[in-house]
N, C-alpha and C positions, 0 to 999 in steps of 0.2 A: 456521620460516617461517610468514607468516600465507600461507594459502589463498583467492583472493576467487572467487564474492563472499561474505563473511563472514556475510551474513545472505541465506538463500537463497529464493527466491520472490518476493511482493508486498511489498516493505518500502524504499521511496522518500524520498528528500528529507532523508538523514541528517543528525540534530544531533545532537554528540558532546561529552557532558561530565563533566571525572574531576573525584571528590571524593575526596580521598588516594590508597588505592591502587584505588578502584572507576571504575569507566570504564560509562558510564551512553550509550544512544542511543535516542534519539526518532527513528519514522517514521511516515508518514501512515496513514493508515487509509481515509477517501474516505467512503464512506455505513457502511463495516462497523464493528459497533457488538461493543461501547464503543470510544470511540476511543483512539486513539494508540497502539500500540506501544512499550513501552520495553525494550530488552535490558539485560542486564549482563555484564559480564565484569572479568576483575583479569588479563588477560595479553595483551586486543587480538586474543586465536587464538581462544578457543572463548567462546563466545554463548549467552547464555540468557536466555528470554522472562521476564522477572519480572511487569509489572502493563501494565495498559490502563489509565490514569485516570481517563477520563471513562466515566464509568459509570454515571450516573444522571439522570433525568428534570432534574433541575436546571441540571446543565452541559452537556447534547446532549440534543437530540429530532433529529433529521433526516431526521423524515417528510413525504412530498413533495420532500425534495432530488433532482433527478434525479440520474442514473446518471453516477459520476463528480466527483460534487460531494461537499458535507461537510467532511470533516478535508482543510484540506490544510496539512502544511509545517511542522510545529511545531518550534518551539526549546526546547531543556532547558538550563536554567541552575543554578546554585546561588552563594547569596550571602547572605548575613546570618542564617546557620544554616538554610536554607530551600531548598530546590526550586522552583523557577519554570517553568512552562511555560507557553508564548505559540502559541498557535495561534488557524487562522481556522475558522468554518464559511461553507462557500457554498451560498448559497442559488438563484443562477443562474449559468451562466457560458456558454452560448452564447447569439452574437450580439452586438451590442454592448455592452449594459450587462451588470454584474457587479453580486451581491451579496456581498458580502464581508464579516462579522461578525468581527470578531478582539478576543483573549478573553484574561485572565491567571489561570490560577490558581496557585494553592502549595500545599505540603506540606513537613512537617518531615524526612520520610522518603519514597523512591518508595514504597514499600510502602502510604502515606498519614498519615492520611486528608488525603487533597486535597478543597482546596476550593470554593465555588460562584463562578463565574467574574465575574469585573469585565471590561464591557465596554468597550473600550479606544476603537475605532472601525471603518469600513468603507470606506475612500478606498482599498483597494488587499486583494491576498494576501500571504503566504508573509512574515508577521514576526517581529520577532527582538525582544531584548530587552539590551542590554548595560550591566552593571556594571562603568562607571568605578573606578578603583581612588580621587579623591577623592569616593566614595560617593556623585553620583549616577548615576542610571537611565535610558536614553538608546531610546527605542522607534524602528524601523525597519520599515518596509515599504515592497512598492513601490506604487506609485502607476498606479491606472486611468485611461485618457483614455478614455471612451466615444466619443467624436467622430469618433474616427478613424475614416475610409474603409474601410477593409479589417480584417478579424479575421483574422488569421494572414498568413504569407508572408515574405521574407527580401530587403534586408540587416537592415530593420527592421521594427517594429510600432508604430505611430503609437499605440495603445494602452498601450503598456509606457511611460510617461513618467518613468521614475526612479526613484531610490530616496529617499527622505523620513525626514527624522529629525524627531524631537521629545521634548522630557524629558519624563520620568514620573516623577510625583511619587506615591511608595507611598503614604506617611501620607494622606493626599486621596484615592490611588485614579482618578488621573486624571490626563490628560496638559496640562500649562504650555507657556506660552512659546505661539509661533510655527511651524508646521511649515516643512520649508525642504530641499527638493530638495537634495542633496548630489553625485547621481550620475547621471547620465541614460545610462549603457551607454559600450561599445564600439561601434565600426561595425556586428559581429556585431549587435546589435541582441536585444532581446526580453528586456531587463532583468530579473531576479525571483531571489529565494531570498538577500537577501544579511545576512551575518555580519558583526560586527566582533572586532578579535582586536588586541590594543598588543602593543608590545614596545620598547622603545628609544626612546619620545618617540615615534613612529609608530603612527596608525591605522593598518591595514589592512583594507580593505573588501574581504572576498569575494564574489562573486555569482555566478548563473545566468544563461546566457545562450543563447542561439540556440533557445530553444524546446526542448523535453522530447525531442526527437526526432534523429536522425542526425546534425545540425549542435551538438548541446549541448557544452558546453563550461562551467570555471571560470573565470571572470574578476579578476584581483587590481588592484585600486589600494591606493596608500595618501595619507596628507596629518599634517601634523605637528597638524593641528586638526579637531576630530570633523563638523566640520562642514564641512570642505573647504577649500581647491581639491585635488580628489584628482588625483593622476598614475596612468596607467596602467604595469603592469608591462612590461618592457624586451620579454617572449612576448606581454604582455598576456592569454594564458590560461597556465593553471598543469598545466590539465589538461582536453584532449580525446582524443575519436578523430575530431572528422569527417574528418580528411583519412588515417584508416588503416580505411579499409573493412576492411581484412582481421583486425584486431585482435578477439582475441576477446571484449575487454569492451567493448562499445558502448554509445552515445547517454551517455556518461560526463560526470558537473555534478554541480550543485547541494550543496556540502559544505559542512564545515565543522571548521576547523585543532582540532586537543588536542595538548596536550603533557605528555607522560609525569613521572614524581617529576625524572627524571636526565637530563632539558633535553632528550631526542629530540621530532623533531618528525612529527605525521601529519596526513594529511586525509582527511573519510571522502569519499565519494561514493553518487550513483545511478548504476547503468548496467542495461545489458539485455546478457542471451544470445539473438540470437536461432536460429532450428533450425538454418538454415543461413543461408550467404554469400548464397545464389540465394533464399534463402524470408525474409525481414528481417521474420520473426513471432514476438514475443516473449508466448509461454504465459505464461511466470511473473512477466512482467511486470519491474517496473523494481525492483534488488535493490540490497540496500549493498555497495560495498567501500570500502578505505582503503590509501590509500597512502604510503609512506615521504617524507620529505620532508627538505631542508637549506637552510640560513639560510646564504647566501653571501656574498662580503664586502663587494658592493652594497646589503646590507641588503631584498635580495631572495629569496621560498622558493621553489625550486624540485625538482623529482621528484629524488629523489638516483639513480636510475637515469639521468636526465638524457630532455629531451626531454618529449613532454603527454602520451605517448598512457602510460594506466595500465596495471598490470603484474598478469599472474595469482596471482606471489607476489612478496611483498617480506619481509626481513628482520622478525623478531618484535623488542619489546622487550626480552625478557629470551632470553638462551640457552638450550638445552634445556626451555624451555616443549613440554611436553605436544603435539601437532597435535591439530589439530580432528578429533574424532571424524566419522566415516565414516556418512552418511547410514543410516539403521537404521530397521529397520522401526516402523509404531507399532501397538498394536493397542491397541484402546479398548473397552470394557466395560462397558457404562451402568448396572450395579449399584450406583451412591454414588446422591447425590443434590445433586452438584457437576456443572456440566459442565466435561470437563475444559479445559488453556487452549487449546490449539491451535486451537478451533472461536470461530466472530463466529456474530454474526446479522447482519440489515440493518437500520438505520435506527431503530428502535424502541428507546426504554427501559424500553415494557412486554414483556418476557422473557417474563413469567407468559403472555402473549395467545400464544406461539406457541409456548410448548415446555415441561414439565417434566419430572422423573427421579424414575419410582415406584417407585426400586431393585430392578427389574429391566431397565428398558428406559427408551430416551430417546422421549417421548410427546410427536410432530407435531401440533399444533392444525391443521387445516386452516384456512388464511384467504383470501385474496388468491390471484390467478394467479400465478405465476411469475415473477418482473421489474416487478411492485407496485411503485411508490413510498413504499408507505404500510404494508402491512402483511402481508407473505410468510414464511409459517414453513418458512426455509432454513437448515439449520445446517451451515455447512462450513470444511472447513482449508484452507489453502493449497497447490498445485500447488510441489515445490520441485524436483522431476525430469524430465529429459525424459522419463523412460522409470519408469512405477511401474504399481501394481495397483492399484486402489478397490475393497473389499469389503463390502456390507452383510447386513444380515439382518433383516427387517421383518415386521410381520403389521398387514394392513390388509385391513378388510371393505368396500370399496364399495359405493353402492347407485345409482348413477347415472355419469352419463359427465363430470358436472362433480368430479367428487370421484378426484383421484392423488396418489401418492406412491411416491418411487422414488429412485433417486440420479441424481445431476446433476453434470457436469462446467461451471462455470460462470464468468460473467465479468460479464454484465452484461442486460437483459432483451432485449437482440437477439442476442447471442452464447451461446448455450447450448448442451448435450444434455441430452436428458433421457430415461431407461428409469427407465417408469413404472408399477406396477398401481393397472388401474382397471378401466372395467365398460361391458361391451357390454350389446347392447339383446338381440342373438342367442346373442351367444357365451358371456354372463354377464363372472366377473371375468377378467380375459385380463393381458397383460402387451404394452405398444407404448412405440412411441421417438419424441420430439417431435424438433428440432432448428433451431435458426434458420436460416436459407437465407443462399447465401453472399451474393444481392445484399442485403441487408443494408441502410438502415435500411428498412424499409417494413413490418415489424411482422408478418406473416406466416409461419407454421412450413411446416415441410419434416415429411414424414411417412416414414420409411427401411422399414416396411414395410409389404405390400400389405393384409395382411390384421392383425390383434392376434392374438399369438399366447395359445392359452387355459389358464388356469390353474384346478389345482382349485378346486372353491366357497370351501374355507379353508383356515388352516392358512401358517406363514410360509412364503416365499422369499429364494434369495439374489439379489441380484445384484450385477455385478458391470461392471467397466469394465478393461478391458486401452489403457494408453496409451503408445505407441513414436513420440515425437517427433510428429508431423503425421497419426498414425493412432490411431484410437479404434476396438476393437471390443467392441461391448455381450457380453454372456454373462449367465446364469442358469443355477442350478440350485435342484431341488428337495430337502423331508430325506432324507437319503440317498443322494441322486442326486449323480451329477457334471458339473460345469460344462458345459451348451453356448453354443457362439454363437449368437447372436439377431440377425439382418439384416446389411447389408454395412458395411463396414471405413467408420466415418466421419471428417471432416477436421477434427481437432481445434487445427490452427494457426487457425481460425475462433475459439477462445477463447485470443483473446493482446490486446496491447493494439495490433497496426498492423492489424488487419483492422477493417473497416468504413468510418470516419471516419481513420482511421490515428492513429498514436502523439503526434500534437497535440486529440487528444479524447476518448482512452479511458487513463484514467489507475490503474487499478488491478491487476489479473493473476486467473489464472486458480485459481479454487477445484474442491474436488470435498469435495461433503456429500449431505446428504439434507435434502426438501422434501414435505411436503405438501399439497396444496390444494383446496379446497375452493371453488368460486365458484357453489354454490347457497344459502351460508350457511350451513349445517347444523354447521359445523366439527368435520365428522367426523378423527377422530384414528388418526394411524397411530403402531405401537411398533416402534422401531427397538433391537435387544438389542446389537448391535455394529456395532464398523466398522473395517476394515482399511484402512491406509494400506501399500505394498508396495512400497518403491523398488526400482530394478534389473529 
């Protein structure tokens, strides 16, 4: 059985594509740098991180993107011996106007070397890329209306005006012809994410709809010409939960169909776990699953378990395939001079400006505050349990109260924790906890205790983070000492994506790394020797 959600944590917006027997998935990334996510697998059950792509100043900068923006939504193709990926970068997206940049590059192999991006255009997000079987190239996004009166809300979004085709011509590098509205939604309303997929003289157009949040859902039409009139399907979605509150994969969309060597068919999806039924606060943000599917004899696909709402396991490909190994510990060791993959940064392609590895320790450039746009040396992995350890081990000399570093449970610069050493004016170096307040946005930290508590002049510390669903309790110890706790039990559903602005404006999930910072300039540097990741 496949186990969902198969990719566990922040990993959104699945595009699923096999090349023989490899099964390849692109997911967002948002500002965390290099972008894109791709997994691999050869059985659809067990996952594994291969490459990031965009990895260099050429194809991403996304300094200044605010919180939330950047990569979103990318499609992985492969076609004419080549790998394709289509994604956008955004440069604004609250308020009316949207900046939208969407981008093609290639490679002969995921592995690379992929190329510097050809810019396609910005009239909309979330595009796709599809190869007609008579060879040509057919680009798909949806289309922004600025005009519209209201930014969010439901049955519709006067914003979301359709989905847009237009060919693309490789050899030129550039998109021909006419662009031409194909699709303008269901009633559900708030059009975006959509695929195309033939089969039998039939396009099939998948989309997202109802907005990223509790109402999401798959939407299917099809039409015997790529450009329409599409009919919607007989459910018209293929796969929700909004009307199964209780179902434990929620806010379920945005996918896209693969089909195995021996004709089965799947769809992957995003959905969210949230803590509970009564707390709809999703830590780890919006994850992949996929679901089983069959080709009925209306020439319609539907869940072969029957019905939208998706399922926590569905039948594997192949029988007696392996299960997906069992969440396990990570422990990390900064003695190479690679970092390893699990860990992003933010936004930046200059790496060198905020962090290297002097084969014994991973070395914090101090820069920017905490939640910078521009330039924060935060290195962390993804949140994939409700319930795990964060462990570090640091040596940093402070000389002022602008200069910390520490570890951080985090999500975006108003949703944070942060246990941090730094330096009293009385106490000298001490150890305190910052924390974003739950009214939230208004830019303002919470202080969890009264006094910093004080640390020897030198010499490292550990710290640490204990997290059980909706509770965070900070802890330290010294060398040789053993673990205490450091101030009261804080509310770690605060780094998910429906606290704040809720799940229609925080699109990425919850990290825990180490940061340090510096905002007197001096970019004093902290060494960080390890870091434990401790599920369960």
């Amino acid at each position: 059985m496949i186990r969902n959600p198969i990719l566990r944590g922040f990993n959104p917006d699945p595009s699923i594509c096999r090349v023989g027997a490899d099964y390849y998935i692109a997911t967002s990334t948002f500002e965390w740098y290099p972008g894109v996510q791709i997994h691999h697998s050869r059985d659809l059950v067990r996952w594994q991180l291969v490459k990031r792509p965009l990895e260099r100043a050429a194809q991403l900068d996304m300094r200044g993107n605010p919180d939330s923006c950047g990569i979103w939504a990318p499609c992985l193709s492969h076609a004419d011996g080549r790998f394709w990926l289509v994604y956008t970068d955004v440069k604004r997206y609250a308020g009316n106007f949207k900046d939208t940049h969407n981008y093609i590059v290639t490679a002969p192999a995921i592995e690379g070397p992929w190329s510097d991006p050809v810019h396609v255009n910005a009239s909309g997000f979330d595009p796709s890329l599809f190869h007609d079987d008579d060879g040509r190239k057919w680009f798909l996004n949806m289309l922004w209306n600025h005009r519209g009166g209201s930014v969010g809300g439901q049955p519709s979004h006067p914003g979301f005006a359709g989905i847009v085709l237009q060919e693309w011509d490789a050899k030129r590098g550039q998109l021909v012809g006419e662009p031409k509205n194909i699709f303008r939604g269901s009633p559900l309303g708030l059009v975006e994410g959509p695929h195309l997929y033939k089969r039998a003289g039939w396009y099939y157009l998948t989309v997202a709809e109802g907005g990223t949040g509790y109402d999401h859902a798959v939407t299917m039409a099809r039409s015997r010409r790529i450009d329409g009139p599409y009919e919607l399907h007989p459910q018209v979605h293929v796969i929700t939960s909004r009307n199964a509150p209780g179902a434990p994969l929620q806010r379920a969309g945005h996918g896209q169909i693969v089909e195995t060597p021996a004709g089965e068919v799947y769809h992957t999806h995003l959905c969210s776990r949230p803590l509970r039924p009564d707390l709809r606060r999703s830590p780890l943000g919006r994850e992949t699953a996929i679901q089983k599917c069959v080709w009925r004899d209306d020439g319609w696909l539907y869940l072969e378990q029957g019905g939208v709402v998706p399922a926590l396991e569905v039948p594997a490909p192949e029988a007696g395939a392996p299960p997906a190994p069992q969440p396990q510990p990570a422990g990390y060791r900064f003695d190479g001079h690679t970092l390893p993959l699990d860990f992003q940064w933010l936004r930046t392609p200059q790496a060198e400006r905020l962090f290297s590895l002097t084969g014994q320790a991973l070395r914090l450039h101090g820069r920017e505050s905490i939640g910078s746009w521009f330039e924060q040396s935060l290195v962390a992995r993804r949140q994939e349990d409700f319930v795990f350890r964060a462990e570090t081990e640091l040596d940093f000399d402070p000389r002022n109260h602008q200069q910390l570093a520490g570890l951080t449970h985090y999500y975006n610069q108003n949703k944070f924790h942060l246990l941090a050493v730094t330096w009293h004016e009385v106490r000298g170096r001490v150890l305190t906890i910052f924390s974003s307040p739950a009214d939230w946005p208004d830019g303002r930290l919470s202080f969890a205790l009264d006094e910093p508590a004080r640390l020897p002049a030198q010499g490292s510390v550990r710290l640490g983070m204990v997290v059980d669903h909706e509770r965070l309790q900070c802890r330290f110890a010294l060398p040789g000492g053993d673990w205490q706790d450091l101030g009261p039990p804080l509310d770690a559903s605060l780094v998910s994506d429906e606290s704040g602005r809720g799940a229609y404006g925080s699109f990425t999930g919850a990290f825990v790394g180490m940061v340090c910072c510096d905002m007197s300039g001096g970019a004093r540097h902290a060494d960080f020797s390890r870091f434990d990741y401790l599920p369960g």
